[in-house]
Every structure is written in C-alpha cells, then in structure tokens.
Backbone as XML, in Angstrom:
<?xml version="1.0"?>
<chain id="A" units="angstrom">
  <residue number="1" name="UNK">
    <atom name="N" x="63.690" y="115.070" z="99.455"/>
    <atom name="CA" x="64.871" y="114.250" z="99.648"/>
    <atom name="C" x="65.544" y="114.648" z="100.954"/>
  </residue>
  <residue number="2" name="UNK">
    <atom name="N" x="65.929" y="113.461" z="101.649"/>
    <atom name="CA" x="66.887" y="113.801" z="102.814"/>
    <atom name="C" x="67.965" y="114.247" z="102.608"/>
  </residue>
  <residue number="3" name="UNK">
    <atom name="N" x="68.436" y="115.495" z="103.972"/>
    <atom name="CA" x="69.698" y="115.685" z="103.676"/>
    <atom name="C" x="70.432" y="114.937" z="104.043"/>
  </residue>
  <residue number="4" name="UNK">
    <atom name="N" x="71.861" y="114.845" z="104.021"/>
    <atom name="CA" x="72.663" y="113.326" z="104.569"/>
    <atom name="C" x="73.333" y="113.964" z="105.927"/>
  </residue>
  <residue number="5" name="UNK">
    <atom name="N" x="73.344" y="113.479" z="106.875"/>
    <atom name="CA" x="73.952" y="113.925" z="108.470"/>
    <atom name="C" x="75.240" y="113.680" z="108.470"/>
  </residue>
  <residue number="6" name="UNK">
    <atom name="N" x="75.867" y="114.214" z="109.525"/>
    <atom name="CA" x="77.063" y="114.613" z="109.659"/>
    <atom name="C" x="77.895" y="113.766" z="109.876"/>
  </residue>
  <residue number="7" name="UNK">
    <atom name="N" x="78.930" y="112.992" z="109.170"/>
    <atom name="CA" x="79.472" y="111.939" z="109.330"/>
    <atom name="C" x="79.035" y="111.149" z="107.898"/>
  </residue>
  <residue number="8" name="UNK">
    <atom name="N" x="78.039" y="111.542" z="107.295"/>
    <atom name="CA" x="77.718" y="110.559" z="106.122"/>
    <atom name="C" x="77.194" y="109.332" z="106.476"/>
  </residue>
  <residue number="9" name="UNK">
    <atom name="N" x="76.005" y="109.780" z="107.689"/>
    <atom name="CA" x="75.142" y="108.840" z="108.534"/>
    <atom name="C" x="73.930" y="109.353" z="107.665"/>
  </residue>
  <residue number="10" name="UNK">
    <atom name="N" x="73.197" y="108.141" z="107.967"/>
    <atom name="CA" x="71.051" y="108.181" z="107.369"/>
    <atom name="C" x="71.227" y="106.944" z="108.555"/>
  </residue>
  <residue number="11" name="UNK">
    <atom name="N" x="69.749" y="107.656" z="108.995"/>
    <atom name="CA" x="68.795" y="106.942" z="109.483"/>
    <atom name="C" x="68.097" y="105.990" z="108.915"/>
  </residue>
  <residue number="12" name="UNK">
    <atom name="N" x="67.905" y="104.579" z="109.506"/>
    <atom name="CA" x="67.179" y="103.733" z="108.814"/>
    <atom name="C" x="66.271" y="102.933" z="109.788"/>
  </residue>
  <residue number="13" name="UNK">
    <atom name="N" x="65.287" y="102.359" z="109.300"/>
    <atom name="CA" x="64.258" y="101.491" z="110.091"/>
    <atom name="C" x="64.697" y="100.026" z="109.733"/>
  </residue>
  <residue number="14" name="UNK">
    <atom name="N" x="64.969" y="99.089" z="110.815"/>
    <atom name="CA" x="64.962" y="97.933" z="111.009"/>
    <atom name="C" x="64.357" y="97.105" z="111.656"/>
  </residue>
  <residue number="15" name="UNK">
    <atom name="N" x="63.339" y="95.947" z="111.091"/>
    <atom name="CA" x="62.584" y="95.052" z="112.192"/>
    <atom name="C" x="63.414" y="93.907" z="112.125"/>
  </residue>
  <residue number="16" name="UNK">
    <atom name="N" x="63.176" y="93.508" z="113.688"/>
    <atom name="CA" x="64.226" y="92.469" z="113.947"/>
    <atom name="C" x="62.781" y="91.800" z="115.208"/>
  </residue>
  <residue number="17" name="UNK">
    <atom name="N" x="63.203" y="90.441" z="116.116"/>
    <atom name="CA" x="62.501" y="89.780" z="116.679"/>
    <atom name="C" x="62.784" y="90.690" z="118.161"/>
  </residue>
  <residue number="18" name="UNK">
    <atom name="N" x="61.277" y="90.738" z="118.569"/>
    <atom name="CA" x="61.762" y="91.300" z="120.079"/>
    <atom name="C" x="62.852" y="90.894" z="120.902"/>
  </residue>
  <residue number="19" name="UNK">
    <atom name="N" x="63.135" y="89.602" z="121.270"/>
    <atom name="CA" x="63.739" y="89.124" z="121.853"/>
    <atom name="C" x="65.393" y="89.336" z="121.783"/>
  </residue>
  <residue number="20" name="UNK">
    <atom name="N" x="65.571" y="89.786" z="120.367"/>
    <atom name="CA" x="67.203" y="90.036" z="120.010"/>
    <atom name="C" x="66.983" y="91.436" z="120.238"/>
  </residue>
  <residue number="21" name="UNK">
    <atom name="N" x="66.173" y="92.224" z="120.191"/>
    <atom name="CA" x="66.312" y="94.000" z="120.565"/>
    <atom name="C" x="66.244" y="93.644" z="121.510"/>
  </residue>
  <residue number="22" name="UNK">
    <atom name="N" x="65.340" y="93.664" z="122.594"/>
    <atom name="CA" x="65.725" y="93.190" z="124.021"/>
    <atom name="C" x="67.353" y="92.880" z="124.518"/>
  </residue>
  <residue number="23" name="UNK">
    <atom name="N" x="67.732" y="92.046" z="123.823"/>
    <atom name="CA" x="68.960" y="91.610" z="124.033"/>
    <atom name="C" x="70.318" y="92.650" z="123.824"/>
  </residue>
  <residue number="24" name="UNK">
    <atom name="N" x="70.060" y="93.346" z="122.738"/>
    <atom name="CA" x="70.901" y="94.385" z="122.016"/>
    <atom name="C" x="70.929" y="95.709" z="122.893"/>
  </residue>
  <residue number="25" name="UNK">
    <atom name="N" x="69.755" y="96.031" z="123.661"/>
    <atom name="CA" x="69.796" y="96.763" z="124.388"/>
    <atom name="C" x="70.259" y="97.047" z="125.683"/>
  </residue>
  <residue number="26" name="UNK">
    <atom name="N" x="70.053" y="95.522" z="126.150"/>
    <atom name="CA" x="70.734" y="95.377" z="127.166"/>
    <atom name="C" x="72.132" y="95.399" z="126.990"/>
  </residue>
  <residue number="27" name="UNK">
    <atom name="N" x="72.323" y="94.819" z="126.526"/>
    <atom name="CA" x="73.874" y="95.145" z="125.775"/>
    <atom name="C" x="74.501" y="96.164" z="125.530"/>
  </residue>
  <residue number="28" name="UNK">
    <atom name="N" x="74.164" y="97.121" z="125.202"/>
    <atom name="CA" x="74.541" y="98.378" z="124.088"/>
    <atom name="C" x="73.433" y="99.484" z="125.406"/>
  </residue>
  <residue number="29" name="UNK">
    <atom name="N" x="72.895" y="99.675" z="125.438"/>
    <atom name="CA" x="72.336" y="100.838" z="126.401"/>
    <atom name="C" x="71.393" y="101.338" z="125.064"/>
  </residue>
  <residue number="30" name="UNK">
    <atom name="N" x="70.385" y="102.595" z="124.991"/>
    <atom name="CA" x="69.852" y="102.751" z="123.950"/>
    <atom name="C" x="70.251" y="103.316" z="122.848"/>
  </residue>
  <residue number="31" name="UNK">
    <atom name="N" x="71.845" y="104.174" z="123.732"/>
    <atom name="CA" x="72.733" y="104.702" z="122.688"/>
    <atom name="C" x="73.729" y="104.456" z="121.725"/>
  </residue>
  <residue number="32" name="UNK">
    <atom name="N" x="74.197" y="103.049" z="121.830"/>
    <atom name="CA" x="74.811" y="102.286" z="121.681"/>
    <atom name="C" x="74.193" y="101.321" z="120.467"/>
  </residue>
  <residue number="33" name="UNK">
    <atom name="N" x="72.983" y="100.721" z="120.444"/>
    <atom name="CA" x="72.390" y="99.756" z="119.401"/>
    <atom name="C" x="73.178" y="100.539" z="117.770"/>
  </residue>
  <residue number="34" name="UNK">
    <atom name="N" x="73.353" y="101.958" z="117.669"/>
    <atom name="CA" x="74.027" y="102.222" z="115.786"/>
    <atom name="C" x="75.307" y="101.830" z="115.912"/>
  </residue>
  <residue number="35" name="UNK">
    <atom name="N" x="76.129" y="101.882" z="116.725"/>
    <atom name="CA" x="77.423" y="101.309" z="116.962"/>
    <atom name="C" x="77.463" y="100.167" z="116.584"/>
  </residue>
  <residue number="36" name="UNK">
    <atom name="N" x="76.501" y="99.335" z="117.463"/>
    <atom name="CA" x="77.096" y="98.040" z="117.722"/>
    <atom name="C" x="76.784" y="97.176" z="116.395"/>
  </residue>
  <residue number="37" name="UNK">
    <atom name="N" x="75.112" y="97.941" z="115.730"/>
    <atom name="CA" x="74.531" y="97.259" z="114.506"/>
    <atom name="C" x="75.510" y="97.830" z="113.274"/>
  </residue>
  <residue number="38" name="UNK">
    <atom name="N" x="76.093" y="98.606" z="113.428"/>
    <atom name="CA" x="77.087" y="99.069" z="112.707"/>
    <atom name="C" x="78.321" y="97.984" z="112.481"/>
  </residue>
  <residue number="39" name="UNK">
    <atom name="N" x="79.322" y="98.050" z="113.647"/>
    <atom name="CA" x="79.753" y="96.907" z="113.485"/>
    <atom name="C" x="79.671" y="95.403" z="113.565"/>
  </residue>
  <residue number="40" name="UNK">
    <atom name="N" x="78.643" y="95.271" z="113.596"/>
    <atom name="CA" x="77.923" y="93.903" z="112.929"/>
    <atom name="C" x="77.972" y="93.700" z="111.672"/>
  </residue>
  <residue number="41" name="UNK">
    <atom name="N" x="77.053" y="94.550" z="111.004"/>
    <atom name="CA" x="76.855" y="95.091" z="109.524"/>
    <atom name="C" x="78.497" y="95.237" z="108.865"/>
  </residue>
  <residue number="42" name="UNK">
    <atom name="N" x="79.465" y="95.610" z="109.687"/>
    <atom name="CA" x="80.723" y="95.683" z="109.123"/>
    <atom name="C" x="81.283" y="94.607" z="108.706"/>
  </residue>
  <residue number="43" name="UNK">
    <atom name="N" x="80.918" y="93.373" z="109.891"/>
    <atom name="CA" x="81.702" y="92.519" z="110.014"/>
    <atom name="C" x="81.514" y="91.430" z="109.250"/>
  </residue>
  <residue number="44" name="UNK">
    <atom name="N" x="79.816" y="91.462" z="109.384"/>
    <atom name="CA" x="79.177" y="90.716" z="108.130"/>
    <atom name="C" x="79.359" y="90.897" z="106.555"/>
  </residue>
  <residue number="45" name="UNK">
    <atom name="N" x="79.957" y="91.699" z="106.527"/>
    <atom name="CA" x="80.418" y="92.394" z="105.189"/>
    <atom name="C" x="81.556" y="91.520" z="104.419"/>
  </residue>
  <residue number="46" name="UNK">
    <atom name="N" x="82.862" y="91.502" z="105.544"/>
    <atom name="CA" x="83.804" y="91.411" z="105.507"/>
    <atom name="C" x="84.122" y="89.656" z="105.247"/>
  </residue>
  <residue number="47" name="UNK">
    <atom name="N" x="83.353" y="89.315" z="106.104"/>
    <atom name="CA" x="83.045" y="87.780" z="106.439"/>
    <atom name="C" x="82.044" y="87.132" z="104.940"/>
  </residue>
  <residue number="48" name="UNK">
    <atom name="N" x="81.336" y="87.922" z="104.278"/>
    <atom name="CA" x="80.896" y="87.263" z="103.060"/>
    <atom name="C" x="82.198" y="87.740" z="101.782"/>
  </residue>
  <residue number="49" name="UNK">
    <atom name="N" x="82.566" y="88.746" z="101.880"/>
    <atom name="CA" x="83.775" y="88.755" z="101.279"/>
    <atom name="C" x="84.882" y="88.053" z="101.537"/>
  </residue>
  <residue number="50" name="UNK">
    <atom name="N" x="85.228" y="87.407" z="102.181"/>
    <atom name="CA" x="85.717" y="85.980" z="102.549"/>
    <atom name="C" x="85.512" y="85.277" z="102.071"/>
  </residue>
  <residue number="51" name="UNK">
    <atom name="N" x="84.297" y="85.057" z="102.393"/>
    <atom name="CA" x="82.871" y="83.614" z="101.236"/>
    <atom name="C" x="83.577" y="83.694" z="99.833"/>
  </residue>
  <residue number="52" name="UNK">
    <atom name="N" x="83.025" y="84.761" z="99.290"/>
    <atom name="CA" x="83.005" y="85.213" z="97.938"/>
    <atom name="C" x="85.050" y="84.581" z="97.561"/>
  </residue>
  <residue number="53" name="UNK">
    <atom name="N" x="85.827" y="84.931" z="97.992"/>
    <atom name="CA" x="87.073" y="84.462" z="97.516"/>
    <atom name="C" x="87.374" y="83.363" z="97.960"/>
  </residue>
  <residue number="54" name="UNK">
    <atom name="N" x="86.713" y="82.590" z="98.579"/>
    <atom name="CA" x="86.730" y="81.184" z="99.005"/>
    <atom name="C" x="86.183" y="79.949" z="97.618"/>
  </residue>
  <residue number="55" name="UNK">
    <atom name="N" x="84.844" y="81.268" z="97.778"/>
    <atom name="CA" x="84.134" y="80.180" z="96.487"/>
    <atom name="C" x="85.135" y="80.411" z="95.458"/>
  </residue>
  <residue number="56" name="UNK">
    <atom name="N" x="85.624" y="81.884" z="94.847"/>
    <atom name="CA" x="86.405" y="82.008" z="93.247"/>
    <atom name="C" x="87.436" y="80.974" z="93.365"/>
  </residue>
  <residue number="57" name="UNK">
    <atom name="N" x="88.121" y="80.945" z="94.390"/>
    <atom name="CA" x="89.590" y="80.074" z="94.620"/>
    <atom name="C" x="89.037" y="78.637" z="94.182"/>
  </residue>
  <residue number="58" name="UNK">
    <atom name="N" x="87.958" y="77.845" z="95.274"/>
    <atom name="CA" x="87.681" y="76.978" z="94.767"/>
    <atom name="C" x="87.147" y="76.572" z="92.990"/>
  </residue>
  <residue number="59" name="UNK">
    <atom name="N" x="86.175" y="77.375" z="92.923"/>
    <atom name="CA" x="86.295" y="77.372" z="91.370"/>
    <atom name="C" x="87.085" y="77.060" z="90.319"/>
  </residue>
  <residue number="60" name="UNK">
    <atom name="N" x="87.959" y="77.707" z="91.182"/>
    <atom name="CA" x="88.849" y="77.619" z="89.653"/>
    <atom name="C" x="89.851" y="76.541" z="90.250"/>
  </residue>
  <residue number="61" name="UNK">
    <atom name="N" x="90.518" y="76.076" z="91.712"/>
    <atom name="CA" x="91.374" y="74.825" z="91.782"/>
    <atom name="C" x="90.214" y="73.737" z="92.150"/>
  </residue>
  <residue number="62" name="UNK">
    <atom name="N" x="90.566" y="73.956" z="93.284"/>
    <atom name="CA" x="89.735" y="72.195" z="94.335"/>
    <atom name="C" x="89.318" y="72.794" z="95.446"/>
  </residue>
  <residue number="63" name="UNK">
    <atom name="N" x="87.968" y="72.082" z="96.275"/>
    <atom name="CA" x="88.103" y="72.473" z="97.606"/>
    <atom name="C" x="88.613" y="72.828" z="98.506"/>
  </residue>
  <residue number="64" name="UNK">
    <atom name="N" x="88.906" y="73.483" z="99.546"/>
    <atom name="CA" x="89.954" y="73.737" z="100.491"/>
    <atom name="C" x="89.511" y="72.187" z="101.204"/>
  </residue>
  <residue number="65" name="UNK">
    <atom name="N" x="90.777" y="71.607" z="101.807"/>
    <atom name="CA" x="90.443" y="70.331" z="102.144"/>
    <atom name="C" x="90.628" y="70.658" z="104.025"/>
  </residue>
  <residue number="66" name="UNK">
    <atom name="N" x="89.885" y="69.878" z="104.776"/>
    <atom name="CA" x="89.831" y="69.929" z="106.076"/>
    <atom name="C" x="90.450" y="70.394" z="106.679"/>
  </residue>
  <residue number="67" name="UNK">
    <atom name="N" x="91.665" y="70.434" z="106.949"/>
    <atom name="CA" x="93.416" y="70.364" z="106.852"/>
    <atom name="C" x="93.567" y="72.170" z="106.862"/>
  </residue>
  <residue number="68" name="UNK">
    <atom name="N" x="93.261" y="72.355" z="105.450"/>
    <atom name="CA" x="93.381" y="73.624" z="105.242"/>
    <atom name="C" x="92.519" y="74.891" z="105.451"/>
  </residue>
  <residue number="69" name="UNK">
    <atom name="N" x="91.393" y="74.176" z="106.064"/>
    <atom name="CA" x="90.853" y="74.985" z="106.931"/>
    <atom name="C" x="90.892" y="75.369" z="108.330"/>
  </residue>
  <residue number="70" name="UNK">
    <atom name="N" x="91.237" y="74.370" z="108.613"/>
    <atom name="CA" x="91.643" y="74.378" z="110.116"/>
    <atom name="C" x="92.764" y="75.313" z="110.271"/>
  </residue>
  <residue number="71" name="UNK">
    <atom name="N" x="94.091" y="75.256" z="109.263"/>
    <atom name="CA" x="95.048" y="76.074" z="109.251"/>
    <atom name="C" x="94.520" y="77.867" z="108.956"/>
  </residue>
  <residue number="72" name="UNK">
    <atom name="N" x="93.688" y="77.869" z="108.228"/>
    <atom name="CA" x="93.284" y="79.441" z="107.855"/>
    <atom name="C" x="92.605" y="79.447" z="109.388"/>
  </residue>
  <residue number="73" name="UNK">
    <atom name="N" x="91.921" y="78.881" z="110.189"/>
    <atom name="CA" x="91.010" y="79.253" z="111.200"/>
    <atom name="C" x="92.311" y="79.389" z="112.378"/>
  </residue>
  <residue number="74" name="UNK">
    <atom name="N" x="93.102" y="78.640" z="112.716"/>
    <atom name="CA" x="93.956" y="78.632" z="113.542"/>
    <atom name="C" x="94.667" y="80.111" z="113.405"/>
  </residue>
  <residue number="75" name="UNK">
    <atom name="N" x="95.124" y="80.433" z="112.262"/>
    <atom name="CA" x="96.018" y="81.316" z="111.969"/>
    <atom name="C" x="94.928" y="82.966" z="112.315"/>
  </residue>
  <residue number="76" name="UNK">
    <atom name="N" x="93.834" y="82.827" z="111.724"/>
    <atom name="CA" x="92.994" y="83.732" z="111.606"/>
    <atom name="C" x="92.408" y="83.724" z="113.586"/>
  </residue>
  <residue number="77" name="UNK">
    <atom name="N" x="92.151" y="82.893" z="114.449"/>
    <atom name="CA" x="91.613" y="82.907" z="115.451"/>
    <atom name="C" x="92.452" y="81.982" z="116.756"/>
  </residue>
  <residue number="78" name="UNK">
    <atom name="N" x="93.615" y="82.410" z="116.342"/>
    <atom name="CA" x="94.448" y="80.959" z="117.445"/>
    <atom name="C" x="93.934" y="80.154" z="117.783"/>
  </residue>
  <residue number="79" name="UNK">
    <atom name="N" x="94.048" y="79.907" z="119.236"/>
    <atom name="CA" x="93.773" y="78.669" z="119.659"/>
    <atom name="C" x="92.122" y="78.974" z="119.683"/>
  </residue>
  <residue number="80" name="UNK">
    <atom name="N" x="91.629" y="79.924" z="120.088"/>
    <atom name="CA" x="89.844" y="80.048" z="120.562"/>
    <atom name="C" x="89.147" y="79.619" z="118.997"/>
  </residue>
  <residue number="81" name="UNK">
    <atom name="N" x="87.601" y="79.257" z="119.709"/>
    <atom name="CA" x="87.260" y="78.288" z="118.505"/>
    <atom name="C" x="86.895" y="79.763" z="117.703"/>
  </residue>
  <residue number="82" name="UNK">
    <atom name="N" x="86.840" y="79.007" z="116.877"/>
    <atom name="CA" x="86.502" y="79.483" z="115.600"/>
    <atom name="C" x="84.562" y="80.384" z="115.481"/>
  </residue>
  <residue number="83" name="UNK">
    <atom name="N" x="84.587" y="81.586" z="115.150"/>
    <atom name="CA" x="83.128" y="82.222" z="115.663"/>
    <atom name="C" x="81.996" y="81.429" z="114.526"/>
  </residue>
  <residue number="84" name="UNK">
    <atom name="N" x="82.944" y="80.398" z="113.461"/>
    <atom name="CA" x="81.230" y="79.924" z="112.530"/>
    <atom name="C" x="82.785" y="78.914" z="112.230"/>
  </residue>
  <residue number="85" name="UNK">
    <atom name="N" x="81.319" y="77.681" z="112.024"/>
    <atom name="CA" x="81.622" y="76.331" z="111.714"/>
    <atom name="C" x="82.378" y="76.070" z="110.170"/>
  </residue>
  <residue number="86" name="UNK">
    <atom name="N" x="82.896" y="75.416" z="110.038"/>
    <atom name="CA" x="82.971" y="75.560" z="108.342"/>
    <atom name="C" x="82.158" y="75.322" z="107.616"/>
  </residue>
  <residue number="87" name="UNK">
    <atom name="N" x="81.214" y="74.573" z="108.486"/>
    <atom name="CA" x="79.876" y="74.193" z="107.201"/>
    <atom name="C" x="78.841" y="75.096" z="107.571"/>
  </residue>
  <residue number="88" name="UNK">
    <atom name="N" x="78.959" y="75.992" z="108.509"/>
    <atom name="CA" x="78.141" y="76.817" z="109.128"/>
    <atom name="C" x="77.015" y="77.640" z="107.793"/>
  </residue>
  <residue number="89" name="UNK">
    <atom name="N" x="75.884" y="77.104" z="107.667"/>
    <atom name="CA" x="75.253" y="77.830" z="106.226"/>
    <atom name="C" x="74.286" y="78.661" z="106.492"/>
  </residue>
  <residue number="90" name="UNK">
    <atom name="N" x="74.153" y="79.440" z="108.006"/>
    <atom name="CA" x="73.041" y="80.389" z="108.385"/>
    <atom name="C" x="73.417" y="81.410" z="108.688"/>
  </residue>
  <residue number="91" name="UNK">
    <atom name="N" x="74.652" y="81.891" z="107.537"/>
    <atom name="CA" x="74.807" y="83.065" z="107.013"/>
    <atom name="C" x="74.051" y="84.168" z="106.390"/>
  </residue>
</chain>
C-alpha cells in the first residue's frame, strides 16, 4: 500500500487526447499541469453540484424558466457570457 504524500496528495495516471496535453502544457509549463488539473477537477465538482440542486429544485417546483436563468447567470457572471450554455449537455 502507498503511503499518502505530504499535503494529502497521491499520484494518479490520466489518459487524455494528445492534442489537449499538448495544449495543457503549453499552458501550465510541466510543473504546473497538477495545479491546473486540480483546479479543473475542483471546478467541475462544484459546477455538477449546481446541476444536482438545479435538478432537486426543479423536481419538486417547475423548471427554471428562461428569464430565470439568465438572472442566476447575470448575477453569477455579470455582464461576460456565461462559461456553458444552459442547454450545454457535454458535461
């Protein structure tokens, strides 16, 4: 069994398409890719936990109607657009 590293970090293996490591690297330098996949992984987290109380709310009233999305996106991202569509489903 591994021991766990300092910070309450593990190492892990990820395959992804060349073309987005390529990209990530350039980006991030080689030291940089646990950071950045880190907060990705954070953000993606956060953003389906969103999902998740979007769907319960609806459930149990009515859809959020056009209107009222636009208002959560405005409020949540001012004026700049919005980083996913509302129907955006390639989550």
């Amino acid at each position: 069994m591994k021991s766990p590293r300092p910070g309450g970090t593990e190492n892990i293996s990820v395959s992804m398409p060349s073309e987005l490591l390529g990209a990530l690297r350039t980006r991030t330098g080689k030291r940089g890719v646990s950071a950045y996949v880190t907060a990705a992984v954070r953000h993606q987290l956060a953003m389906d936990g969103l999902a998740e109380i979007v769907a319960a709310y609806e459930a149990e009233h009515e859809p959020l109607s056009e209107a009222e999305v636009q208002a959560a996106q405005s409020e949540l991202f001012g004026d700049a657009p919005a980083p996913y569509a509302a129907n955006d489903s390639a989550a």
